[in-house]
KEZA-758250 format. One record per residue (C-alpha): z, y, x. Coordinates in steps of 0.02 Angstrom, whole numbers, plus 50000, padded with zeros to 5 digits. Each point is the difference from the previous one (the first is absolute). Layout:
N
ZYX;...
***
This chain:
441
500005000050000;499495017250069;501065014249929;499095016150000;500275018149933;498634996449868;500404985549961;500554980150084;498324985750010;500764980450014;498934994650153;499554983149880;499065012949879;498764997050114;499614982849956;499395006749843;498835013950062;499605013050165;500525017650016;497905000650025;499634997449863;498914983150036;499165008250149;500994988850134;498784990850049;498825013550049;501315003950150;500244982750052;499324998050200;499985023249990;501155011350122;500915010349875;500815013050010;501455001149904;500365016649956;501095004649812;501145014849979;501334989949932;500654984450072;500264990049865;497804995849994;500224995150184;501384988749981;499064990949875;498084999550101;500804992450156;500774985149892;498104998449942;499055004550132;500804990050146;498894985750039;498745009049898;499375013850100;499564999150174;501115016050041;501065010049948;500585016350037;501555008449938;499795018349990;501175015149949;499815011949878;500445014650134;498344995550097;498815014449984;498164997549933;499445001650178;501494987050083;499644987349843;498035001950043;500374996950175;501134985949976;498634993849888;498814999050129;501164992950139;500344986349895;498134995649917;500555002649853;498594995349835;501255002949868;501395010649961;501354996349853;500695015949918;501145003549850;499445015649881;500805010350102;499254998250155;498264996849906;499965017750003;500115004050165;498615001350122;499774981750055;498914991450149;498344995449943;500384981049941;500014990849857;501515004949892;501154989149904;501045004549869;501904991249995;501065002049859;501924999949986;499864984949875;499114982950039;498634999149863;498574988949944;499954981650007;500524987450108;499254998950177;499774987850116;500745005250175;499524989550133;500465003650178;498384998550099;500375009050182;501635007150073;500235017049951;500265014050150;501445014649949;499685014450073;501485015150009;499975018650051;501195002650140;501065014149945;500965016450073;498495006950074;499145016049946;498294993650073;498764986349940;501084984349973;499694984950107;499554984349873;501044984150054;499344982949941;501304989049944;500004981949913;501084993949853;500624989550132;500525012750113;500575012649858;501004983049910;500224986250104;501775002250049;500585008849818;501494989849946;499884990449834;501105001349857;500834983649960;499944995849842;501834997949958;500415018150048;500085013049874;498395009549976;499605016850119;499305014549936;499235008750127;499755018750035;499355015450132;499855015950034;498364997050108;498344997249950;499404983149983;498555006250106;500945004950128;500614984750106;501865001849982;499574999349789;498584986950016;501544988750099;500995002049831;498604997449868;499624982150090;502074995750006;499865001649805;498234993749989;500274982050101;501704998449911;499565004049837;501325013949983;499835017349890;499405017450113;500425017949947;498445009550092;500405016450024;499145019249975;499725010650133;500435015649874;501374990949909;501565006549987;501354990650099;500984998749863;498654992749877;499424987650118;501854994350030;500265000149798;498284987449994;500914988950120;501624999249941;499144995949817;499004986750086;501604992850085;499725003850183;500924988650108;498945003750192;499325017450049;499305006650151;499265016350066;499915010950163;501745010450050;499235014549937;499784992749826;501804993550007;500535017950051;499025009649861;500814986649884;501785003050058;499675018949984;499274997349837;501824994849924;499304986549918;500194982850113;501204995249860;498904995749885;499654985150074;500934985150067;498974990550116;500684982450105;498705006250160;499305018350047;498804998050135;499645014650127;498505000550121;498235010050070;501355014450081;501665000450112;501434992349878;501545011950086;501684994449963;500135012849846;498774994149916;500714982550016;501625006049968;499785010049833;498844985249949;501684990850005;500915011049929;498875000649837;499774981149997;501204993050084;500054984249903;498204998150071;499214991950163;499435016050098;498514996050116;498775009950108;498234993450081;498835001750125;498294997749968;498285009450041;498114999149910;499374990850142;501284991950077;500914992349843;501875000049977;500834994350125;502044997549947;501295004749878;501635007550045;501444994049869;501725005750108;499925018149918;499825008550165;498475010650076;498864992150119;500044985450053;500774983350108;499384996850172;499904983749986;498505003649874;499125003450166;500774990550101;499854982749920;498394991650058;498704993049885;500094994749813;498745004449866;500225021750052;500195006250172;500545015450052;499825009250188;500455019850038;498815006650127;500135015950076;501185003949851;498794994449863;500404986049896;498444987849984;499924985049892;498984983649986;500094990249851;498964990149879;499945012349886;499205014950105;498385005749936;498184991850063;499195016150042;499975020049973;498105001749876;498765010950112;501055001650181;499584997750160;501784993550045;500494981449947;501584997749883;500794990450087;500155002550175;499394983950122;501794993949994;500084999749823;501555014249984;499685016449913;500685018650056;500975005449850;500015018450069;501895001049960;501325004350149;501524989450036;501645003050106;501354988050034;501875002749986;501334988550002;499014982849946;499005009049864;498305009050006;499975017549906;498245007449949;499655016750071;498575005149930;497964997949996;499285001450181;498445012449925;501485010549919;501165007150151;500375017250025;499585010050196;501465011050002;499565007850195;499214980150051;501734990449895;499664988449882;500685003949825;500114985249863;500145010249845;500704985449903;501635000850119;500335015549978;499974996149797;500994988050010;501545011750099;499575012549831;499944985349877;501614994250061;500855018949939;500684994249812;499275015449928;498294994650064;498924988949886;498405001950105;499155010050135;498325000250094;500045004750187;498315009750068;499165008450129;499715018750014;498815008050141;500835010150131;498995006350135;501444997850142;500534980549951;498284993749917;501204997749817;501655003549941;501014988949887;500065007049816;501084987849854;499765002049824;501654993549910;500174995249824;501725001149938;501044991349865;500795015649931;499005020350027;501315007350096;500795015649899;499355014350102;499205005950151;501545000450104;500414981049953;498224996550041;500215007850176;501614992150026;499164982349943;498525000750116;501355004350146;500964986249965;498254987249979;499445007450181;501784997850088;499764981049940;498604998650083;500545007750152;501574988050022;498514983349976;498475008650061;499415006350178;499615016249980;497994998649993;500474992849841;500895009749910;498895009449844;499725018250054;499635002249828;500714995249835;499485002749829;500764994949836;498714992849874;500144994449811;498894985450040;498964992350153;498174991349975;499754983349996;498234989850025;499084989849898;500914983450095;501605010249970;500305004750173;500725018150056;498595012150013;499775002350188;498735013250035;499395006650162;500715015250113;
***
């Protein structure tokens, strides 16, 4: 059962008819693009195209006309699936298929003839996306099964289905059978919690910054889940520790995991970063190594290739660079930040995500986002913008708040570190993966 703001489809309806309306067959052996407004027609073409089409490529409503034309032509695309929204876009010049939010028409027979490519966008880049071909296999194989004796999950995100943190939770509910609450990207937090709680919710995941906008949003307690799932940013200990706070009845549990190189582990023991002995430990189905700082992983579930690059996915000795920087301390690696997303404060490195999580830690913090500024003596300054539980009650209280955030940061931070700058914002940006808006100096 998929649970949607217009409306929930029992994945078995399907037996009875196709959200195409009896065109299915025209797209078996095509590379499609799949590309609706709203989830809930995508959720429903992958359970029908999957053995059907030859490829299939999971595409974002944020993509402009000339990123979805491009990605349309990367991939080889001869068909595109829309909903009625995005019918009236400007589309690549392919054959166009209709999907409804209802399976209609009769039954169908669906015969798997090939195996079925899955493409995904990479996300939290402001460029073209790369397009990273995965299998069902690769996307699936390792997804735990529900046993039948348990009590039934209902599934639910914040994250779109399309991106891979969301398409990792639409196959959980889709191998096991269990209920999904797909989400809105203009939903109100508190609607979208109300739809789960009246669907019975009992797992939820969804990056920090989700978590944090929830939290600020007052409205966590509308729901009363067994696991909340964190991943695709830095989990700090706040996060994880108002997480228990609101649920604290419930398993707590952040993960690592990347487009191309898959997910890699879970950590359940409530606390940021993660065990050595992840690292350390040779062998098994998921190896990890940190070179030159950078975590790198080789698994079976790491994409086959990036669509249209030069560079193979992966590497000749099979691990992938995840990008993301690692330090450890005392038996337990910490995340520092993304290697393309350091500060030059006067040739020192900056990792803006440390410095958030020294602000983060401040109780009257809910959020911040740590940036770069151009100076012409040290190359950039460091400039925080800090969302707050509570508006402070006047200009002098603001002053004497800010003081108080950058003497915290003095007594953890070496002083190339330490914001220059701080602002006080209502509300920060997130992207379509629901990631912290990090633009450029």
């Amino acid at each position: 059962m998929f649970h949607a703001p217009a409306g929930s489809v029992a994945a078995r309806e399907l037996a009875g008819g196709s959200i195409f309306g009896g065109k299915l067959e025209s797209l078996r052996g095509r590379r499609v693009l799949l590309a609706t407004y709203d989830q809930l027609p995508t959720a429903l073409a992958l359970l029908e195209l999957d053995g059907v089409a030859r490829r299939l490529v999971l595409c974002t409503p944020d993509l402009t006309p000339a990123q979805l034309a491009e990605v349309g032509a990367t991939a080889q695309a001869d068909a595109i699936v829309v909903d009625a929204t995005m019918a009236q876009r400007q589309l690549p010049a392919i054959e166009v298929f209709t999907a409804g939010d209802t399976p209609v028409g009769e039954n169908l027979e669906r015969t798997a003839t090939q195996a079925t490519e899955w493409v995904l966008l990479t996300s939290g880049t402001t460029g073209q996306p790369k397009l990273v071909v995965h299998s069902v296999e690769s996307l699936a194989g390792a997804l735990p099964r529900q046993p039948a004796s348990e009590r039934r999950m209902v599934w639910s995100t914040f994250y779109d289905i399309r991106r891979y943190g969301g398409l990792q939770i639409y196959l959980r509910a889709a191998i096991s059978g269990a209920a999904l609450v797909l989400s809105n990207a203009a939903e109100p937090v508190h609607d979208f919690l109300a739809r789960a709680a009246a669907a019975g919710v009992t797992h939820i995941s969804g990056t920090p910054s989700h978590w944090r906008r929830a939290l600020m949003s007052g409205d966590t307690g509308l729901i009363d889940p067994e696991y909340v799932r964190l991943s695709g940013e830095v989990a700090d200990q706040t996060v994880l520790d108002s997480l228990r706070a609101a649920y604290p009845q419930a398993r707590i549990a952040h993960a690592f995991a990347s487009t191309e190189a898959g997910v890699a582990f879970d950590v359940n023991d409530g606390l940021a970063g993660f065990p050595a002995q992840f690292v350390e430990k040779p062998g098994g189905s998921i190896e990890l190594k940190v070179q030159d700082g950078t975590l790198w992983i080789r698994s079976a579930r790491t994409a086959a290739q990036y669509l249209g690059a030069a560079a193979p996915l992966p590497g000749e000795d099979r691990y992938v660079d995840t990008g993301d920087m690692v330090e450890l301390e005392a038996g337990r690696y910490y995340f520092r930040g993304r290697k393309g997303g350091i500060i030059n404060v006067g040739g020192l490195k900056v990792y803006p995500e440390e410095v958030e999580s020294v602000l983060n830690a401040d109780p009257r913090v809910r959020m911040s986002l740590v940036k770069a500024k151009r100076n012409p003596i040290t190359g950039a300054v460091i400039v925080a913008e800090v969302v707050l539980r509570n508006a402070p009650a006047d200009d002098r209280a603001a002053d004497l708040l800010k003081e108080e955030l950058l003497e915290s940061c003095r007594k953890n931070l070496a002083k190339h570190k330490v914001p220059a700058l701080m602002r006080f914002v209502a509300n920060l940006e997130l992207t379509a993966a629901g990631k912290l808006v990090r633009p450029n100096a």
